[in-house]
C-alpha positions in Angstrom: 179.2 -37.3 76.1 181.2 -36.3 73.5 178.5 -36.0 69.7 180.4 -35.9 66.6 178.6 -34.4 63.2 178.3 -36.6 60.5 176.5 -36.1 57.3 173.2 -36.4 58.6 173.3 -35.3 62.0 175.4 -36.0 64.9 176.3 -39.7 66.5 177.7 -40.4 69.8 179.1 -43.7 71.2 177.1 -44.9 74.7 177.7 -48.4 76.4 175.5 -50.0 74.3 176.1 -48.6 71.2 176.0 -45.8 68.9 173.2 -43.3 69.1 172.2 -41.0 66.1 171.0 -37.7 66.3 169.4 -35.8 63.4 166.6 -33.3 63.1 165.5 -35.7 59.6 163.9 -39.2 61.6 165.3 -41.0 58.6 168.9 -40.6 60.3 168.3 -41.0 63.7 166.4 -39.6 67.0 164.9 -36.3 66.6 166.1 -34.1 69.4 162.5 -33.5 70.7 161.6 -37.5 70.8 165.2 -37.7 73.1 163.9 -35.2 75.4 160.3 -36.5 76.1 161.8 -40.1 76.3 164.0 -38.9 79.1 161.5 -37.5 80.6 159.0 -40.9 80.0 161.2 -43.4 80.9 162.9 -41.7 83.9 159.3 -41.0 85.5 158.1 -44.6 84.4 161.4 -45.8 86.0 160.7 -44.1 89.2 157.3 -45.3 89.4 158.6 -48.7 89.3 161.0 -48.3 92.3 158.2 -46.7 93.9 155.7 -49.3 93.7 158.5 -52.0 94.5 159.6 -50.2 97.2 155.7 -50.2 98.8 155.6 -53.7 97.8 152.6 -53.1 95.5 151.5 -56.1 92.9 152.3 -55.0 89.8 153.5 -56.6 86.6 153.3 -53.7 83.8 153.7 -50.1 83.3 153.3 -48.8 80.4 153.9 -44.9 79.3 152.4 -43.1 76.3 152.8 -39.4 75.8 151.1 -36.5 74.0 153.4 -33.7 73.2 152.5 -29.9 72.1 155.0 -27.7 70.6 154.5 -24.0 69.4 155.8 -23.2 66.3 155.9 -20.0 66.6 158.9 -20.3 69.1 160.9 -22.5 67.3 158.6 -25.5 67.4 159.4 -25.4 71.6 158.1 -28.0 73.5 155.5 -26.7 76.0 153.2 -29.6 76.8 154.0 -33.6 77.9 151.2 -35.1 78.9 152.1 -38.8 80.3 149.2 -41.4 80.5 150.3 -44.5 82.6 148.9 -47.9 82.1 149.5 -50.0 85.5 148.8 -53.9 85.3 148.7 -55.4 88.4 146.2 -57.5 91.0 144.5 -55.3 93.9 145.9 -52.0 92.4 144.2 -49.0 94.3 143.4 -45.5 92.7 144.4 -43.6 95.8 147.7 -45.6 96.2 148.7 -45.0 92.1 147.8 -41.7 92.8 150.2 -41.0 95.4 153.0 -43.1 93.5 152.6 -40.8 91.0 152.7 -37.4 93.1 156.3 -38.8 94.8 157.2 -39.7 91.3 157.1 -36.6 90.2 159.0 -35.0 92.8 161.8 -37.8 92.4 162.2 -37.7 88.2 165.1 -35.9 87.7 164.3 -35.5 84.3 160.5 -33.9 85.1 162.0 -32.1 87.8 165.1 -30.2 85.1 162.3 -29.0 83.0 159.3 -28.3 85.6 159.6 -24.6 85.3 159.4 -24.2 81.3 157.4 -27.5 80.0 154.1 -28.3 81.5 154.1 -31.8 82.7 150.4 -33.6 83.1 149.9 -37.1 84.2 146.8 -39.5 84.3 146.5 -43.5 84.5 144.3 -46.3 84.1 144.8 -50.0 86.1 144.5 -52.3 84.4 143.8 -56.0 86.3 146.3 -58.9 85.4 
């Protein structure tokens, strides 16, 4: 990817489109947001394939996160906490559970930044 600075931050062209980059939201992604939705989307992703793959009933997955940063090291991120909400008929605890343990071991994204961001996970079902 090749990001090219522009008055407010930095854009790059993808397949889809242009993306904006900027530490000020009003001109884009904030750098931070980019890194825990790469790391949210690729683990919701994986779950999917997962469940599909054990040919488990679902019909929603939904991801919402809870970040902590330390601003006394450069506002770091040191927490993502993921809470997934599963929809689904005749969805078992112990077999989201385990989803989620080989998800985590799958995410490329969890697994780049397993040894310097805590990564927590919890979920609800929720019956369609």
């Amino acid at each position: 990817m090749k990001f090219l600075m522009k008055e407010h931050g930095f854009e790059t062209e993808v397949e889809y489109g242009k993306l904006q980059v900027c530490g000020d939201e009003k001109y884009g992604f904030r750098p931070y947001q980019l890194l825990v939705s790469a790391i949210a989307v690729c683990s919701g992703g994986v779950l999917r394939k997962i469940l599909e793959k054990k040919r488990v009933s679902f019909s929603d997955i939904t991801v919402t996160t809870e970040v902590e940063r330390n601003e006394k090291k450069a506002d770091r991120i040191e927490k993502i906490h993921m809470h997934f909400v599963i929809t689904g008929s005749d969805l078992s605890k112990e077999v989201i559970e385990k989803c989620l343990t080989v998800t985590r071991k799958n995410c490329s994204m969890v697994q780049s930044v397993i040894d310097c961001i805590e990564i927590t996970e919890t979920f609800e079902i929720v019956p369609n």
